[in-house]
MARVEXNU-258690 format. One line per 5 residues: number of its first residue (from 1); their letters; for each residue x, y, z of C-alpha. Coordinates in steps of 0.2 Angstrom, whole numbers, plus 5000, padded with zeros to 4 digits. Layout:
BEGIN
NUM	A	X,Y,Z ~ ...;
This chain:
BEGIN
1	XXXXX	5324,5509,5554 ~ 5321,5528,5556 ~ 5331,5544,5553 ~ 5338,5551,5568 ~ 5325,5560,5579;
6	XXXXX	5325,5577,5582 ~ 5336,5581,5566 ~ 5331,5600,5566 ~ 5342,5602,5550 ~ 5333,5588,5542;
11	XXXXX	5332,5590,5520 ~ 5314,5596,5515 ~ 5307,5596,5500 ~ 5295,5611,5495 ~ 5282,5609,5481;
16	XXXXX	5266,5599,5481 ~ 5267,5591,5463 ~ 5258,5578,5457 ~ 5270,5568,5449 ~ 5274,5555,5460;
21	XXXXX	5254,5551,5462 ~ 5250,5551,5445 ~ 5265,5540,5440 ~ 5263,5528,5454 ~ 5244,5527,5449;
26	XXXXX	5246,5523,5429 ~ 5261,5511,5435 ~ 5248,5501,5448 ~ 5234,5503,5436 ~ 5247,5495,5422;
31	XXXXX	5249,5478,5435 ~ 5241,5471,5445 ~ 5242,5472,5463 ~ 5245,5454,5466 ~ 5262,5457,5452;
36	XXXXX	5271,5472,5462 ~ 5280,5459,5472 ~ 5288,5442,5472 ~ 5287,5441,5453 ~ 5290,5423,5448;
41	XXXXX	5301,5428,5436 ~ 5314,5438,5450 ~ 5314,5422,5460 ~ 5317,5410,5445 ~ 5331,5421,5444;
46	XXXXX	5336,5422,5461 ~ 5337,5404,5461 ~ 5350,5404,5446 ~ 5360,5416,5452 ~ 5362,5408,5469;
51	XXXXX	5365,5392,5459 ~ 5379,5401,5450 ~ 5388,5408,5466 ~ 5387,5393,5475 ~ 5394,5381,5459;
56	XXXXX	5410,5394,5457 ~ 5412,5392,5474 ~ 5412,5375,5478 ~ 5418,5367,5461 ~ 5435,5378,5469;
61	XXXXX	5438,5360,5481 ~ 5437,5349,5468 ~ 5447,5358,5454 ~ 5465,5358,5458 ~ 5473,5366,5440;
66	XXXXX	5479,5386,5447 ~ 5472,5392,5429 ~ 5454,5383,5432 ~ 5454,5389,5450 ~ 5459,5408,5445;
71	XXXXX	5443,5407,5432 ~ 5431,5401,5443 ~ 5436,5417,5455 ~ 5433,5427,5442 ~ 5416,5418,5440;
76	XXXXX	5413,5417,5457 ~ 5418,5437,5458 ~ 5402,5439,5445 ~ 5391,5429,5453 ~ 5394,5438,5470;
81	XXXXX	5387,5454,5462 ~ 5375,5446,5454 ~ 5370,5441,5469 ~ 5371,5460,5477 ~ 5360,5466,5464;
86	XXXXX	5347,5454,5460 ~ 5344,5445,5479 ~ 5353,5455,5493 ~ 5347,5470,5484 ~ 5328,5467,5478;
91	XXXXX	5325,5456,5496 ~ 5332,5472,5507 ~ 5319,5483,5497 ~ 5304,5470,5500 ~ 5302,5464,5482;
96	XXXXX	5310,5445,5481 ~ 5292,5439,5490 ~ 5274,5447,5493 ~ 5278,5440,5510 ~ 5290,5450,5524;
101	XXXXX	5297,5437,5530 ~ 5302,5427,5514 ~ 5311,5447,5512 ~ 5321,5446,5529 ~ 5326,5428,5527;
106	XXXXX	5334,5432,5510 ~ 5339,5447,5514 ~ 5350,5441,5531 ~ 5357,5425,5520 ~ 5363,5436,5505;
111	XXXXX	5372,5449,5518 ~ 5380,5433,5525 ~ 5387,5425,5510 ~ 5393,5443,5506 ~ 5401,5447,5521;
116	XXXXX	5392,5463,5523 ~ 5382,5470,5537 ~ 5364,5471,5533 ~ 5358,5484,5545 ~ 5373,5498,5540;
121	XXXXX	5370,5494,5520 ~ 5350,5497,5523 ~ 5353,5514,5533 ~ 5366,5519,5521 ~ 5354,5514,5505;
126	XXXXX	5335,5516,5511 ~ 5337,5529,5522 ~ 5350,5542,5517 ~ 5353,5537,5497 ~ 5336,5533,5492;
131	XXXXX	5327,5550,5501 ~ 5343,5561,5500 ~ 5350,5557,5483 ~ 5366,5567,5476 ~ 5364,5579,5491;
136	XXXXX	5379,5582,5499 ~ 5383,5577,5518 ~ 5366,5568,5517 ~ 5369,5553,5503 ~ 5382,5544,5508;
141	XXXXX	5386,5537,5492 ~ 5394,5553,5489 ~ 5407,5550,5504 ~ 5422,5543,5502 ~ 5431,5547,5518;
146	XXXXX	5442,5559,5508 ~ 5449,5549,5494 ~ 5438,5556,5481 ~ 5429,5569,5475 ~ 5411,5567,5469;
151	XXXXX	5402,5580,5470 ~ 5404,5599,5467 ~ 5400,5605,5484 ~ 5414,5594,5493 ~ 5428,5604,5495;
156	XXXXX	5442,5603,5483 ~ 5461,5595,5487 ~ 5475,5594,5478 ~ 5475,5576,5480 ~ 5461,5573,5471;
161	XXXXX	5470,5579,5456 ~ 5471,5561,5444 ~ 5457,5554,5454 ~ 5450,5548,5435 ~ 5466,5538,5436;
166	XXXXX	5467,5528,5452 ~ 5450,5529,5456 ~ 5448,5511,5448 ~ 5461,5503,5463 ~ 5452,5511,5473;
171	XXXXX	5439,5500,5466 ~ 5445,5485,5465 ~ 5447,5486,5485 ~ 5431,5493,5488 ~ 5422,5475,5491;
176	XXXXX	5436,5470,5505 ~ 5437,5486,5514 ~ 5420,5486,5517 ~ 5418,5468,5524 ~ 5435,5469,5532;
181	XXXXX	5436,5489,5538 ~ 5423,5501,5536 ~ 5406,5488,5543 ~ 5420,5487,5559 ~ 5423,5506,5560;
186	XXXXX	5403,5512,5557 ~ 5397,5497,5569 ~ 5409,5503,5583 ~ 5410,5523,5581 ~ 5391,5521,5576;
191	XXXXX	5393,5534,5563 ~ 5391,5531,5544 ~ 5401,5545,5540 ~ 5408,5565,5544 ~ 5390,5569,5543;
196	XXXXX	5378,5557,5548 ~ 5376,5544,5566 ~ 5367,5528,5564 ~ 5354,5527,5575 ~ 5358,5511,5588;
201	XXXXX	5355,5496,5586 ~ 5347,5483,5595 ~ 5353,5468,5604 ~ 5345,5457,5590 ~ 5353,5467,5577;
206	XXXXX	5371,5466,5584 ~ 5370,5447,5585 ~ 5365,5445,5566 ~ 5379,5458,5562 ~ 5391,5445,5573;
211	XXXXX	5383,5430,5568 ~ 5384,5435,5549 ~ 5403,5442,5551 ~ 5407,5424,5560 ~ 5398,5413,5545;
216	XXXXX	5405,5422,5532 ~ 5424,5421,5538 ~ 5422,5401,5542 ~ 5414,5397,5526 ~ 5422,5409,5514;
221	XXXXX	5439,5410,5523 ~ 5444,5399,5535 ~ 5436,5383,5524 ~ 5447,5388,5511 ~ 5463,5391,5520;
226	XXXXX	5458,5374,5529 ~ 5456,5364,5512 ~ 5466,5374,5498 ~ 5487,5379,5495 ~ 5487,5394,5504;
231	XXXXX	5494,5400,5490 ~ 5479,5397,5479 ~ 5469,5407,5493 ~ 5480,5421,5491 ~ 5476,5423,5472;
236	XXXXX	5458,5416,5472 ~ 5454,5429,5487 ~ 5462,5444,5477 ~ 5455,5437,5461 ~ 5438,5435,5469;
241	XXXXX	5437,5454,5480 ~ 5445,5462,5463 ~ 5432,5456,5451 ~ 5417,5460,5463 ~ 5423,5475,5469;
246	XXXXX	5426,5482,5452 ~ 5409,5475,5446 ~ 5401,5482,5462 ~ 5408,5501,5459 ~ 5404,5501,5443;
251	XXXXX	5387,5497,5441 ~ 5383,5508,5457 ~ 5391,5524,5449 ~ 5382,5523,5434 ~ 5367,5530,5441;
256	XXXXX	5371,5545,5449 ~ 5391,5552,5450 ~ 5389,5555,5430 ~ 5391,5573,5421 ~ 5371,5574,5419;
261	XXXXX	5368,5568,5435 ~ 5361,5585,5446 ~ 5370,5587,5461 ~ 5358,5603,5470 ~ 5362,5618,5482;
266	XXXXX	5355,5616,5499 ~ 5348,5634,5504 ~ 5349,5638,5522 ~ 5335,5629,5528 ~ 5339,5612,5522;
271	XXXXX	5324,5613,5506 ~ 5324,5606,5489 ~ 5313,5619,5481 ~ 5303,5604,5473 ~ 5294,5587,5476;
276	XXXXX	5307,5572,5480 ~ 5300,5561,5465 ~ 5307,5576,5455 ~ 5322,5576,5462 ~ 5323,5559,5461;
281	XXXXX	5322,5564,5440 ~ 5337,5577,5441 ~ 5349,5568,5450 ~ 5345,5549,5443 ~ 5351,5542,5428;
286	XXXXX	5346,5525,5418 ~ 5359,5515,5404 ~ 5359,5502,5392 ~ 5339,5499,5394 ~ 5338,5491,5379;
291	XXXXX	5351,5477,5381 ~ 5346,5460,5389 ~ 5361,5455,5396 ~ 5362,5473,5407 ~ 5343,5471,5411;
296	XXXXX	5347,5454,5416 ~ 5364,5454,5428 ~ 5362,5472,5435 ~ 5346,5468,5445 ~ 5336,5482,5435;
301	XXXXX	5349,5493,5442 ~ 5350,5503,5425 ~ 5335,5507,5427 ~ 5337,5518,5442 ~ 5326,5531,5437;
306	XXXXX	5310,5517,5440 ~ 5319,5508,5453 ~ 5319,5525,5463 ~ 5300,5530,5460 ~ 5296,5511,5464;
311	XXXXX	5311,5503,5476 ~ 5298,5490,5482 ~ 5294,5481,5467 ~ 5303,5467,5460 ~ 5317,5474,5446;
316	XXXXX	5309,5460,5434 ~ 5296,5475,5431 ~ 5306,5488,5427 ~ 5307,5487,5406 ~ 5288,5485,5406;
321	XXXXX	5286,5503,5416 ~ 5299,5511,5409 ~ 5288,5519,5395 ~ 5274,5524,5409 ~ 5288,5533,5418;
326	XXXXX	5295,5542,5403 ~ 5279,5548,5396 ~ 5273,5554,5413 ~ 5291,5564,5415 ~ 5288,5573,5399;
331	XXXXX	5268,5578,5403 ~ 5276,5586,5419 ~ 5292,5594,5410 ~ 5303,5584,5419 ~ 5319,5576,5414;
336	XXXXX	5323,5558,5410 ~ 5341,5555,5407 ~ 5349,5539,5399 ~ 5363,5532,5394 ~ 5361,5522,5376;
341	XXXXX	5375,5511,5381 ~ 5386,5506,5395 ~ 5400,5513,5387 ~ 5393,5530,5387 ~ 5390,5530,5403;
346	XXXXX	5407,5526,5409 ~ 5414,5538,5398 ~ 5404,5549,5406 ~ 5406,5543,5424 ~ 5426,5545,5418;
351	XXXXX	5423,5563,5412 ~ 5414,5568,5428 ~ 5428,5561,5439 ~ 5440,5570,5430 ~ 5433,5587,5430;
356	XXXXX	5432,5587,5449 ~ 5449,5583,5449 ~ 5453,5600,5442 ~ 5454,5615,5456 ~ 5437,5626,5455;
361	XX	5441,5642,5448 ~ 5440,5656,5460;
């Protein structure tokens, strides 16, 4: 997958530093080759966690209390995300498996079993978050389709004033929109957003995109509504995209839409006046690093900062690096922002969402 050709207006970055080859270096000198992917430890995990989805799910048929049924949504919510973050995720980045292959399969099941459209989630993460981060009409992470405002160089509207309020329904629906609203609309206008097309897709790639839209709605719909009170679907359903949704956003957010989180100026000619890895410094931010359970059920998502530098080895490496990353940062006078605590870094998240919401001065 390739950025659209002939982009004359394509972001640049100016500088020649040396800190992306002399971190990569001590982090590949610091493991060995054979480590960088397929870690056993990500696939043991992988294997749990797709135990844990598929267990909520099917012990749904066989539990027939409303309570136990509306628990085990809420499970199966957790271990949807779960399985976003440490298989969909890792295996779209090349990391669950030294092998290619191994990568693809995963990665096609996982967008099935979630629903989403595997193709539109890559372009949107590899190609314009991962190279473009926190830069405005490139990253589409910061678009909203005019529901919020996330960055300071998006024009301001008065309905964004309280968006630190009901930004979190917004949330909790941000799971079913996408499977059942936005994948439809960017796979048919072939545009991820305002600013950005999506280069076409192939005939291959339109048939996993129908084929994973059909399995997901016979499995995870219709076999419900067949077999359960459609009652119970009602609630397990709104249960179920609530708790993922929710779990989804705010996992996602914490990296980059915080108050010390850089969001840069583009000049005239589409530069960033420094190398991307750099940039990847300003605009990134880790959180609770030291807790096991974060490290754990986020997929090494909070710890952005190395999964940027090193998006294509497995997460299970991340805490061993961290150290490599953050000493090289400060040798090169470079920032490396963290969060002690998850609840730091949604108050913060909180905080920055709410001072967007206020009209800029003039």
């Amino acid at each position: 997958m390739e950025l659209a050709k002939n982009r004359s207006n394509c972001v640049a970055f100016d500088g020649g530093g040396d800190f992306l080859k002399t971190v990569r270096a001590r982090v590949h000198d610091a493991l060995s080759a054979g480590q960088l992917k397929g870690d056993p430890r990500l696939q043991r995990k992988a294997l749990l966690v797709g135990a844990w989805f598929l267990v909520s799910f099917t012990l749904l048929f066989f539990i027939h209390s409303v309570w136990l049924q509306a628990a085990l949504c809420f499970s199966y919510g957790l271990a949807a995300s779960a399985v976003g973050f440490n298989i969909f995720h890792d295996a779209n980045h090349g990391a669950i498996s030294a092998r290619r292959g191994v990568n693809v399969a995963t990665s096609v099941l996982a967008s099935s079993v979630l629903g989403a459209s595997r193709y539109l989630w890559s372009y949107k993460h590899h190609i314009l978050h991962h190279r473009f981060t926190n830069i405005q009409g490139w990253d589409d992470d910061l678009e909203t389709r005019g529901f919020l405002r996330i960055s300071p160089h998006q024009d301001w509207k008065p309905r964004y004033r309280g968006q630190h309020l009901f930004v979190f329904a917004l949330y909790a629906i941000n799971a079913i929109e996408l499977v059942f609203v936005k994948d439809f609309v960017q796979y048919f206008t072939l545009r991820m957003n305002e600013h950005q097309a999506i280069p076409a897709m192939s005939k291959l790639e339109k048939l996993e995109f129908w084929a994973g839209k059909a399995f997901y709605f016979a499995i995870f719909l219709g076999l419900p509504l067949a077999l359960l009170p459609l009652s119970h679907v009602v609630m397990g359903f709104l249960i179920y995209q609530v708790t993922l949704g929710m779990s989804l956003a705010l996992v996602f957010s914490m990296a980059h839409q915080v108050e010390n989180a850089d969001f840069p100026a583009l000049t005239g000619a589409s530069i960033i006046s420094e190398e991307w890895a750099a940039h990847q410094m300003r605009t990134t931010v880790n959180f609770a690093n030291s807790s096991p359970a974060w490290n754990w059920y986020s997929g090494g998502l909070n710890h952005q900062i190395e999964h940027h530098l090193f998006p294509a080895i497995s997460h299970t490496h991340y805490p061993a690096i961290r150290e490599i990353v953050s000493g090289t940062a400060l040798e090169f006078q470079l920032p490396y922002k963290q969060f002690e605590s998850y609840g730091q870094a949604l108050t913060s998240h909180y905080r920055f969402l709410q001072k967007l919401s206020l009209r800029p001065a003039q």
